[in-house]
C-alpha positions in Angstrom: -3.4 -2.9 26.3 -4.0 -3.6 22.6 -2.4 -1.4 19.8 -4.4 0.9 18.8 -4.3 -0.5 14.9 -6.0 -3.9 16.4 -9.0 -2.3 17.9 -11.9 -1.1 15.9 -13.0 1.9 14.0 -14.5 4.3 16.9 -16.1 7.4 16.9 -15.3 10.2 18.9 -18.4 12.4 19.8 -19.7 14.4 16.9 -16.9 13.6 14.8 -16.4 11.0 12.0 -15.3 7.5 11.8 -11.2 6.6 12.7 -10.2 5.0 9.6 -9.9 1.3 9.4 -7.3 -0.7 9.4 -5.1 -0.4 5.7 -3.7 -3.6 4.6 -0.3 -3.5 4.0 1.2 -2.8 0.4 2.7 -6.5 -0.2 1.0 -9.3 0.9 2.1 -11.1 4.0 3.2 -15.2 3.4 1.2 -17.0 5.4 3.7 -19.5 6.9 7.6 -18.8 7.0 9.5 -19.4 4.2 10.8 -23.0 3.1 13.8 -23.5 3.6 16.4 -26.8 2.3 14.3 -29.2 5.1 11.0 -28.4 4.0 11.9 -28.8 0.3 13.6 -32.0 0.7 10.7 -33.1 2.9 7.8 -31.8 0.8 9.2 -32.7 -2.7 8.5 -35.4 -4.9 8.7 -37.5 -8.2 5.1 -35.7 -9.3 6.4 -32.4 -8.1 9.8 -32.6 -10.2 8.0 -33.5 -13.2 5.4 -31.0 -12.6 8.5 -28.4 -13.1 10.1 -30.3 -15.5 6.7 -30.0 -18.0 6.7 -26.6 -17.5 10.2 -26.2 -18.5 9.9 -27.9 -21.6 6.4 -26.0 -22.0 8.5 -22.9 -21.8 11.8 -23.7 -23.5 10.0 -24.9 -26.7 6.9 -23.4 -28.3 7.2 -20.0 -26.4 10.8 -20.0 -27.6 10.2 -20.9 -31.2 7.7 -17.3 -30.9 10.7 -15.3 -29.6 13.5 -16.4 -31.6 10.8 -15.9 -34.3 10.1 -12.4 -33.8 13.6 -11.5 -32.9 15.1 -12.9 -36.5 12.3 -11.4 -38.3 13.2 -7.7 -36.5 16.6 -8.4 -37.5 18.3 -9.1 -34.3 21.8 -10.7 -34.7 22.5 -13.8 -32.9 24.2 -12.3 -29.5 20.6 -10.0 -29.6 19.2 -13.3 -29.9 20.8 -15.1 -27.3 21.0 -12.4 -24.6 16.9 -12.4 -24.8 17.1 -15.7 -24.4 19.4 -15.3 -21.4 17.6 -12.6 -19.6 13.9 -14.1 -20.0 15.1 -17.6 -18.5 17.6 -15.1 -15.3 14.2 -13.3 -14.6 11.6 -16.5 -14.7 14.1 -18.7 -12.4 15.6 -15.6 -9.5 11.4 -14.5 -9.7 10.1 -18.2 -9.5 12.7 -19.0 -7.0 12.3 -15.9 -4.7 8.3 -15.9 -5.0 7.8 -19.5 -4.2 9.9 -19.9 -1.7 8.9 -17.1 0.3 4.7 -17.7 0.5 5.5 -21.5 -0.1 3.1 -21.5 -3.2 3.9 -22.6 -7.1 4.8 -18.8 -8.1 5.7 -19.5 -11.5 7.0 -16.6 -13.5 8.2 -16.3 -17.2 7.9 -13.7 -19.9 5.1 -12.1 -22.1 4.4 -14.3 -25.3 1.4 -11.7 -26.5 4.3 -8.6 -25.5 6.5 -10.6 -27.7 4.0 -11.0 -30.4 3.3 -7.2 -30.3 7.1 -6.3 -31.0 7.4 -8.1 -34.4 5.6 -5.1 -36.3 7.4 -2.6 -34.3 10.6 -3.9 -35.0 9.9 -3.2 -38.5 9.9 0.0 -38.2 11.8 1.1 -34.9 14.9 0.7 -34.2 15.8 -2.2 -31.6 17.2 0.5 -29.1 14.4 2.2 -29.2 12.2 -1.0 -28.8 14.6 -1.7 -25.3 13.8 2.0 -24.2 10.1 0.8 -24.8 11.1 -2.2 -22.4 12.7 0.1 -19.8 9.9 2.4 -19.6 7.3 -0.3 -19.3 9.0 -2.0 -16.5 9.2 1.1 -14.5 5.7 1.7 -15.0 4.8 -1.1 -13.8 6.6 -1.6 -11.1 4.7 1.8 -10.4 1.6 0.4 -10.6 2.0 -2.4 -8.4 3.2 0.2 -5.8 0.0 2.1 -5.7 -2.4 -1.0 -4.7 -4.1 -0.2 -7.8 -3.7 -3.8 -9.8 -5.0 -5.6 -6.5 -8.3 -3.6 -6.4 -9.2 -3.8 -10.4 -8.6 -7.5 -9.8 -11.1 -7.7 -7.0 -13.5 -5.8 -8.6 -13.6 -8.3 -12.1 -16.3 -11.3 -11.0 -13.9 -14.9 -11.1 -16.4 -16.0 -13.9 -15.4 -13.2 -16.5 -11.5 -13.7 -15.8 -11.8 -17.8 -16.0 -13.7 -17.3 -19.1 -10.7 -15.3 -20.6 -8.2 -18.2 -19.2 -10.6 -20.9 -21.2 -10.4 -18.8 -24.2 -6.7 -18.7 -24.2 -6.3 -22.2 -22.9 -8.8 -23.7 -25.4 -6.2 -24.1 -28.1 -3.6 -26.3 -25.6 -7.0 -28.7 -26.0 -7.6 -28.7 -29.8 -3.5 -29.0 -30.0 -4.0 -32.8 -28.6 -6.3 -33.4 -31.4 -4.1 -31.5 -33.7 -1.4 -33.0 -33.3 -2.4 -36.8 -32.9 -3.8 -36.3 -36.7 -0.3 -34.8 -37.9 2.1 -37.2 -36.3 0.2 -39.9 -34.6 3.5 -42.2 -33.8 4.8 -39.5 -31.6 1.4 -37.9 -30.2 -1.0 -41.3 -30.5 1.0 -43.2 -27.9 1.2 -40.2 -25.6 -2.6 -39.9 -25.3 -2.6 -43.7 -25.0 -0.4 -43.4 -21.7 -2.4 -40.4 -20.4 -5.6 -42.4 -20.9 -4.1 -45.8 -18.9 -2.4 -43.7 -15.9 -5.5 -42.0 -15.0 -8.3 -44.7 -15.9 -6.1 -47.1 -13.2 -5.4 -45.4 -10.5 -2.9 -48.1 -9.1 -0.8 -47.2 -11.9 -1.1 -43.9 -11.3 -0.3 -43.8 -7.8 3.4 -45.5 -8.9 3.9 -43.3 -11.9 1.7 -39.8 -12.3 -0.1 -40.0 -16.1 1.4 -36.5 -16.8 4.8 -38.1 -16.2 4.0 -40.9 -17.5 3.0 -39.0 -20.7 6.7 -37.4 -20.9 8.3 -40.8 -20.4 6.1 -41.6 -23.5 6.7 -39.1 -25.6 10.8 -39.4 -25.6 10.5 -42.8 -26.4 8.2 -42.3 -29.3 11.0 -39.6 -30.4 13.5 -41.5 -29.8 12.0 -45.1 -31.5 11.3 -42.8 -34.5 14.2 -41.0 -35.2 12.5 -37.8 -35.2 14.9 -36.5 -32.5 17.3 -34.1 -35.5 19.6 -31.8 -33.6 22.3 -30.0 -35.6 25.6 -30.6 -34.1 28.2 -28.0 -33.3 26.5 -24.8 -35.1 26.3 -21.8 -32.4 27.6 -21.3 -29.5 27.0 -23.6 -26.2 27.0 -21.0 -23.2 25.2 -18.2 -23.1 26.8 -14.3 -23.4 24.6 -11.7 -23.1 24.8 -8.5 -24.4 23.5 -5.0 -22.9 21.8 -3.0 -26.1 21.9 0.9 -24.7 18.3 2.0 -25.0 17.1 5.3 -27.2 14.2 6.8 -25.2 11.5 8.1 -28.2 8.5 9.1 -28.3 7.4 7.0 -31.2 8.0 3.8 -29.6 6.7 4.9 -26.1 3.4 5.7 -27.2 3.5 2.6 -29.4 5.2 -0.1 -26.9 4.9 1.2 -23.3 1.0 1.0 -22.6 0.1 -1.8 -24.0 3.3 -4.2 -22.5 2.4 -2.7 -19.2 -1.4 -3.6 -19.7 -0.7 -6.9 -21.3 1.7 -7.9 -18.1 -1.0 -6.9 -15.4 -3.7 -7.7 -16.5 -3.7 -10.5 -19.6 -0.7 -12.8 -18.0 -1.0 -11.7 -14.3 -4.6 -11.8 -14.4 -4.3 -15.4 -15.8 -1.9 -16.2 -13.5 -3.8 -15.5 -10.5 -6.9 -17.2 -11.0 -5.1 -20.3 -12.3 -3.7 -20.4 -9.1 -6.9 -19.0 -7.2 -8.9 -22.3 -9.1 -5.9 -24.4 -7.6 -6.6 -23.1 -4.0 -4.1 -21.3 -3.7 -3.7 -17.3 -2.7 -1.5 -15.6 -4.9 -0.7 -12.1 -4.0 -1.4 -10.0 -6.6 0.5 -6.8 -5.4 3.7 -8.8 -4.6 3.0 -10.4 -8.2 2.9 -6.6 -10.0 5.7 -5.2 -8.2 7.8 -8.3 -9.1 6.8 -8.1 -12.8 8.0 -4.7 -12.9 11.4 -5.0 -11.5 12.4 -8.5 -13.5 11.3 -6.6 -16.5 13.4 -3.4 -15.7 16.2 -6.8 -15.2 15.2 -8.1 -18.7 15.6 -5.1 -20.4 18.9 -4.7 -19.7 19.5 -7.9 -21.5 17.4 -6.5 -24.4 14.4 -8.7 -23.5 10.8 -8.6 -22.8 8.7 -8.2 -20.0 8.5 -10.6 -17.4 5.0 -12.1 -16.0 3.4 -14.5 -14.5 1.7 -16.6 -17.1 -1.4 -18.9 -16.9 0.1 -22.0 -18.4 3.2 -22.3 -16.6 1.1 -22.0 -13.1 -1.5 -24.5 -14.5 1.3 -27.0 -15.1 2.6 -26.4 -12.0 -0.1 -26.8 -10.5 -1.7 -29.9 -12.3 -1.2 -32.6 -9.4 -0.1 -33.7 -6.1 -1.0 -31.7 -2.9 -1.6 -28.1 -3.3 0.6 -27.3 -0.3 3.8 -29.1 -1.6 3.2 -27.7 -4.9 5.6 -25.2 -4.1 8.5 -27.8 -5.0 7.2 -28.0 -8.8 8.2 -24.5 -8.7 11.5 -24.4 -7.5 12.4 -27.6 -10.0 10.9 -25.0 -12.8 13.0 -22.0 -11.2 16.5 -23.5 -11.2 16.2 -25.1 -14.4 14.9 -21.8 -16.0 18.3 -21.0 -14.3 20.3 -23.6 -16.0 18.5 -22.4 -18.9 19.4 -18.9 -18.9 23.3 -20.1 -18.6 23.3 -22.8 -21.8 20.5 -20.6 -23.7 22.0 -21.6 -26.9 22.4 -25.1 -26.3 19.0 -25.8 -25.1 17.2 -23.8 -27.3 18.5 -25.8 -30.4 18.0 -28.7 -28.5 13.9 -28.1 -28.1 13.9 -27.1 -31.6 15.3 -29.9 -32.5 12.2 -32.4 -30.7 9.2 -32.8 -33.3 6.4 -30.1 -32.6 3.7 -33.1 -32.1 5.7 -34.2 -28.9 5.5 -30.4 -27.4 1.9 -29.4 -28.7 0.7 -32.8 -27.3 2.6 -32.9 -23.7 1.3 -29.0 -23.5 -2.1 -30.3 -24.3 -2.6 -33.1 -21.9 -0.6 -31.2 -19.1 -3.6 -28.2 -19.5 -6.6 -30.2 -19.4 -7.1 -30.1 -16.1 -6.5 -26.3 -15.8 -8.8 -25.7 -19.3 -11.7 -27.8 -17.3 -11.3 -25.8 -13.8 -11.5 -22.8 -16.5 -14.6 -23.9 -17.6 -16.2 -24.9 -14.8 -15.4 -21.4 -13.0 -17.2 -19.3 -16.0 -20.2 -21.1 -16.7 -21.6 -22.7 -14.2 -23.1 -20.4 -11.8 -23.3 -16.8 -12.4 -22.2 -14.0 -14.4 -22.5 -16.4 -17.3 -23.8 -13.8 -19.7 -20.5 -11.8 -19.2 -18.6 -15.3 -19.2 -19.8 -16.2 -22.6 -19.3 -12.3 -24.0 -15.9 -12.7 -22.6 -14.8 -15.9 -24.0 -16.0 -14.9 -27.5 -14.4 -11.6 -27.7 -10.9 -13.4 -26.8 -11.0 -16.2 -28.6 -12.0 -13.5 -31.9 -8.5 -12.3 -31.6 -9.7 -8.7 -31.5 -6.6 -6.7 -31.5 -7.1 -3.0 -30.8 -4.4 -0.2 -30.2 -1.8 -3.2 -30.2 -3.3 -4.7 -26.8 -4.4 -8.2 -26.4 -7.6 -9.6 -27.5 -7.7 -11.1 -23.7 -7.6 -7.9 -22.5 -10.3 -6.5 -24.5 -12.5 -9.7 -23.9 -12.4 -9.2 -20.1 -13.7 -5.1 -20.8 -16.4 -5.9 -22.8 -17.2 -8.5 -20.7 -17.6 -7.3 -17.4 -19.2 -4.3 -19.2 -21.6 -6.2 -20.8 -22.3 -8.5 -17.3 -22.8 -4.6 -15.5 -25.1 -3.7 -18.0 -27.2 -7.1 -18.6 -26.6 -9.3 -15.1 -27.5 -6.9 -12.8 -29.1 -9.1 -10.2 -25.8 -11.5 -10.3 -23.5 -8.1 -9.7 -26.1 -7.1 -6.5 -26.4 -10.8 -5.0 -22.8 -12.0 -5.2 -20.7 -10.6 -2.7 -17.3 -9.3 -3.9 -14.8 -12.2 -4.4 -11.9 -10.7 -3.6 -11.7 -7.7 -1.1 -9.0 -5.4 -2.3 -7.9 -4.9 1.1 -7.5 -8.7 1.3 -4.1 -9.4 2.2 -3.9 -12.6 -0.3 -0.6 -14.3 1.1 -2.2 -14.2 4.7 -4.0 -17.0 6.6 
């Protein structure tokens, strides 16, 4: 006899409805999870650099922001470090634990945009009180996640309007080639040069993937030109993190805790998931929230920001090979954010030390496959209205109550599409159900 949850909704005479079937909170993997065998059998050279790009996309630029902000706040050097140390712990145990267990390229790092918010804040709070602000967001967030809500608001938002947000924040990885080949064109110039060869000839391609290829490139061009300057023996080499005991105020609550929590959900999550939903995969989005939440609760205690999963880091990780052993890329990523987290110190002087052409142009070249998909998704069908209103409003940098011009694109956008695109809203059936259980086959 069948369980009673597998039959359908029935009706008992003159009363209502049973009620269907709930999906359950977290999303169910589809296949078990990988273990050693499958990732020694599913992994390759692509894969590996894949995760390596993504490290180096991680370790550099979004490092020079933090280190940034901190200094300019006034953080010493152990604050400094131990930031350092907790955002790398959090990206690697979350990467690590996410991918493995639904066998997709999970990748997760920290909020650049919750970072960027901090640096006026630190100006006039108190760096306890700013890791109170960190504490609270995280627990609200990991509150969110537990209610189902993110995973219905997601479905709800037409894939157009949401890639039109990702090619609005992914348009300047594509302007960074061109930037960057006209500032230092021996680094950058031969770099597009190898990209252009690997992919034009696909028999060189197939022995040596153009994105690698591109990396191989690049250090020899820093290397060939001496602009490789790392200072030697200034700092420490292993990391030692700090705990900062947070002040709970309400200043920096109502100035901090909303807009983190916002800007994790929805602006890097949101990316996130439909770089990976373009990719073909199915990320689940619950899971996703309720893993944000506790790694940032983790990175507070280290005096750091919220963790996330970002659009860049998934679109490098997922930029080539087959989508089902894409999963690999991930774990590379995840341990070496790991080995990361332990020589902090050491490796951030060491990215800092590579010339900015090299990362801006790698960055670039690695994205322009996700910055197409992203442009493709928004404009091409319907909703485009709402795409376009979308894209604009985010690329504006309209910063309102200390939230995210991304977040504010995708509102005004989908607003504007309710209003205006009517007969798209009626005709297209819902993308996403939220009672799709996204991990599930």
């Amino acid at each position: 006899m069948p369980s009673p949850a597998s039959e359908p909704p029935t009706r008992e005479p003159g009363g209502p409805a049973a009620a269907p079937k709930r999906s359950p909170l977290l999303e169910r993997p589809a296949l078990r999870p990988a273990g050693v065998r499958d990732l020694m059998r599913d992994i390759a050279p692509q894969y590996v650099s894949n995760g390596v790009i993504g490290l180096i996309f991680s370790a550099s630029g979004p490092i020079a922001v933090t280190l940034a902000v901190g200094a300019a706040g006034g953080l010493s050097q152990a604050e400094l470090a131990s930031w350092v140390f907790g955002i790398f712990l959090s990206a690697g145990l979350a990467t690590l634990v996410m991918s493995l267990l639904y066998r997709q390229p999970l990748g997760f790092a920290w909020s650049i945009p919750g970072t960027v918010l901090l640096g006026p804040s630190l100006q006039h709070l108190t760096f306890p009180e700013v890791v109170g602000a960190f504490f609270v967001s995280g627990v609200l967030i990991l509150a969110l996640g537990a209610t189902g809500l993110v995973r219905r608001i997601m479905a709800a938002i037409p894939m157009p309007i949401v890639m039109a947000m990702v090619a609005a924040v992914f348009l300047r990885f594509g302007t960074d080639i061109v930037a960057s080949s006209q500032a230092n064109p021996v680094v950058a110039g031969p770099m597009v040069l190898a990209f252009i060869v690997l992919t034009a000839v696909p028999a060189l391609g197939k022995y040596l993937p153009p994105v690698l290829g591109t990396l191989v490139v690049g250090i020899v061009a820093v290397a060939v030109s001496g602009q490789f300057a790392m200072e030697s023996g200034a700092g420490p080499v292993i990391a030692t993190p700090v705990f900062t005991p947070p002040e709970f105020t309400w200043a920096a609550q109502l100035e901090l805790v909303v807009p983190l929590a916002i800007t994790v959900l929805i602006v890097q999550n949101g990316q996130g998931v439909v770089v990976l939903r373009a990719a073909g995969h199915h990320p689940p989005v619950n899971a996703f929230a309720i893993a944000s939440g506790g790694f940032s609760v983790l990175n507070a205690g280290f005096g750091a920001v919220s963790a996330c999963v970002t659009g860049p880091t998934n679109a490098l990780l997922t930029s080539s090979g087959d989508k089902h052993r894409q999963y690999t890329g991930a774990v590379v990523y995840g341990l070496l954010s790991l080995v990361c987290a332990l020589l902090a110190p050491t490796l951030t002087r060491f990215m800092l030390a590579t010339p900015e052409a090299f990362v801006l142009a790698l960055g670039g070249i690695a994205m322009l496959k996700a910055l197409q998909q992203a442009f493709v998704t928004a404009f091409s069908t319907t909703f485009t209205l709402g795409s376009l209103v979308t894209f604009v409003v985010t690329i504006s940098g309209l910063n309102l109550l200390n939230i995210h011009a991304a977040f504010w694109g995708i509102l005004i956008g989908y607003a504007v599409s309710r209003l205006l695109e009517r007969h798209d809203h009626s005709a297209s059936p819902q993308l996403a159900s939220p009672n799709d259980q996204s991990g599930a086959s």
